[in-house]
N, C-alpha and C positions, 0 to 999 in steps of 0.2 A: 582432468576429467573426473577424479574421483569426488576431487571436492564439489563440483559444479551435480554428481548424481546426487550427495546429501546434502547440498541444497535444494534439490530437488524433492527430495523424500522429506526433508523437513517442511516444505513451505506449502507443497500440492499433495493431492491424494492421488497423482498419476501414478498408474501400478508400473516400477520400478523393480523388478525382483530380484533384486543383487544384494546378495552379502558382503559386507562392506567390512573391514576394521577401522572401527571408529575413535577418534579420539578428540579431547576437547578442543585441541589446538586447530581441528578440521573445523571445526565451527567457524570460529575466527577469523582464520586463513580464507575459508570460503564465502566469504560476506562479499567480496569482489565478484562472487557470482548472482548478487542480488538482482542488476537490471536485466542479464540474461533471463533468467528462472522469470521474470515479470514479461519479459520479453514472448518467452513462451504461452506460458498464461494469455496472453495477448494474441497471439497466433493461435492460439485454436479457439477461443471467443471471436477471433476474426474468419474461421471459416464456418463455426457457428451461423456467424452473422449469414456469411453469404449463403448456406444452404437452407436457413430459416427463411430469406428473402425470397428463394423462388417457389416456395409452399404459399406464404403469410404477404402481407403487407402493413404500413400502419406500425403500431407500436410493439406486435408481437414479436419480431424478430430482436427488437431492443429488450423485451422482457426473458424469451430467448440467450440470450449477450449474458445479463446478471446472471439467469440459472445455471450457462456454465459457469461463469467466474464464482459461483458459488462452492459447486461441483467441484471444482478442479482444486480449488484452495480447503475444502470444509470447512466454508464458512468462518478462516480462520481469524483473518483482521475484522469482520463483522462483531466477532466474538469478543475479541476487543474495545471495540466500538459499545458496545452493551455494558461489557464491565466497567470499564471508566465512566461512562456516563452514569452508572448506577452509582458510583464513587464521590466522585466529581461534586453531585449535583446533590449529595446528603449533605454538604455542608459539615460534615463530620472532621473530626481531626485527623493525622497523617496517618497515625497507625490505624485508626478506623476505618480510611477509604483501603488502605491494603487486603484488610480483611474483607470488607465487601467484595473487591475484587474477585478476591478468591473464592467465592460463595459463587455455588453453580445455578442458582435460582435468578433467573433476569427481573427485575425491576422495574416497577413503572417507565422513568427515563431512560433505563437501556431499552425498554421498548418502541418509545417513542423517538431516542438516538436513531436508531434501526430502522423504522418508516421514513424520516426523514433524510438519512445518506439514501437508500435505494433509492428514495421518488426525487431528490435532486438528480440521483447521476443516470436516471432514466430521463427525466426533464431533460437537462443537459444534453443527453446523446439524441432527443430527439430535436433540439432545436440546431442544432450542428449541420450544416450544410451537407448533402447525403454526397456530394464530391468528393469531401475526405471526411467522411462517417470512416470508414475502412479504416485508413490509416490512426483515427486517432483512437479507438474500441482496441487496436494491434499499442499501441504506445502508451495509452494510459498506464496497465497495470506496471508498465518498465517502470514511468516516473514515481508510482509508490513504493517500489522497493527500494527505487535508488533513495525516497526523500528517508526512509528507514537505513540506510548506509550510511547518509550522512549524519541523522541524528546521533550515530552507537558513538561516532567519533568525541573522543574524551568525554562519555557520557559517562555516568555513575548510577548503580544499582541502587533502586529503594530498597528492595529488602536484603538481608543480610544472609549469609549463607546459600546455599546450592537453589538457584533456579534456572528455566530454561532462560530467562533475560540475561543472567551473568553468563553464561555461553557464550555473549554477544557482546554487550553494552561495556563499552573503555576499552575496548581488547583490539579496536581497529587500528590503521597506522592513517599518517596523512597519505601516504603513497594511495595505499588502497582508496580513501575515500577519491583520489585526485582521480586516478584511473574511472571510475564507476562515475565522476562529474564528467569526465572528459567524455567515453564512450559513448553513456548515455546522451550526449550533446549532440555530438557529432550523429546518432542516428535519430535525435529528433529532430533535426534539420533533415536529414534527408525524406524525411516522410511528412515532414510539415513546415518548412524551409522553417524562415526567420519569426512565423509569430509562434511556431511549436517551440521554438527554441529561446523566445523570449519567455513566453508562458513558463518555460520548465523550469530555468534559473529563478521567477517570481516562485516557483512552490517550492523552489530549496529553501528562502528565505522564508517561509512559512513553517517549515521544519523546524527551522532553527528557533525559530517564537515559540512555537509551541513546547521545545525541549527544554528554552528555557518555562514556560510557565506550570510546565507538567513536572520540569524540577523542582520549583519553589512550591506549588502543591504537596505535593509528598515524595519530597526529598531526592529523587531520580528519576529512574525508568523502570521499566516492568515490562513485559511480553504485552501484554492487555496496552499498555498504552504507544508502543511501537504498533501493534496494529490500529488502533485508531488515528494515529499520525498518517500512516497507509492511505485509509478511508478520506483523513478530511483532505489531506494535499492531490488527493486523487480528483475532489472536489471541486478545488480551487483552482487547480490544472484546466480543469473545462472549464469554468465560470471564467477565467482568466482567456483564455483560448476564445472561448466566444468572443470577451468583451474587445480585441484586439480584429475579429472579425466584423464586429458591426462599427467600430472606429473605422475601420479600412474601406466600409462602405459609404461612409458618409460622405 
């Protein structure tokens, strides 16, 4: 329970007011509480949803849906989403994208990063059949935290010395990651049988591309690029999800 509240306290702004002793090894240890904590996140964006729905109609209740999952996380994998894309996208060298990173000033292409994840994953949730809107607005945020659990495994820090990424990144076990695939598995099938569960497995593998490409960019991982892994498998997850819904129509 302890590690699962600073999971908690690390990932959301939900007021938590427990003093805690902390230590690094709780970090680590607690990464097995990644799809819960996303899980959460998803349940109150899920009754968001529903009590936005009997005010609003239309796309307001979906624009609703982001502003808590904004709220609840502060914007935190957004924020990585921005910073890598301002990275990334300078075409600069290894040690130069790091440093952008770190500059709290947003950039052109983190801006434009940023209108583009929101108005897909608003697209996205509005073209989703409103039968299982519900379930899937409750399970997205699981599958990014899970596809961030699987990336930490034998992952390697880009920068060198004390950050919040080395908390995390190389320090998982296989058990752990096996646990957080299995769980997570086992309740996207139950809330979206076989193509939720198809979809989910397709954005591990999307995880894993990315970890390697964001490796070979510059050299590891970083916080900033763990939350944009978040963002875009969160992405792919519905894109994916749909495309298995309009197959099934056909």
């Amino acid at each position: 329970m302890k590690k699962l509240i600073i999971m908690l306290q690390f990932l959301t702004r939900i007021p938590i007011n427990l003093e805690l002793k902390v230590e690094n090894q709780d970090f680590s240890k607690g990464v097995i509480y990644f799809p819960l904590v996303g899980l959460i996140i998803g349940a109150i964006n899920g009754l968001v949803f529903v009590m936005s729905s009997i005010i609003f109609e239309g796309l307001i209740p979906l624009i609703f849906v982001l502003l808590s999952n904004t709220l609840i996380t502060g914007g935190l994998h957004l924020d990585g989403v921005a910073d890598t894309s301002d990275a990334i996208y300078s075409a600069r060298k290894k040690e130069r994208m790091l440093e952008i990173m770190k500059d709290s000033r947003v950039g052109t292409n983190g801006v434009l990063a940023l209108f583009f994840v929101l108005f897909f994953k608003l697209a996205f949730y509005d073209a989703i059949d409103s039968s299982i809107l519900l379930p899937i607005i409750m399970v997205t945020p699981m599958i990014g935290r899970t596809s961030i659990g699987v990336t930490l495994y034998k992952g390697k820090c880009a920068r060198k010395g004390e950050s919040l990424g080395s908390l995390f990144v190389g320090k998982t076990t296989f058990a752990q990651t096996a646990v957080m695939i299995f769980y997570s598995s086992i309740i996207c099938f139950i809330f979206l049988e076989y193509a939720g569960l198809f979809s989910f497995i397709f954005s591990l593998f999307l995880a894993l591309i990315l970890k390697v490409y964001f490796s070979n960019k510059i050299g590891g991982l970083s916080g900033d690029i763990l939350g944009a892994v978040n963002e875009v498998v969160e992405l792919f997850f519905l894109a994916i999800f749909l495309m298995f819904g309009i197959l099934g129509g056909l």
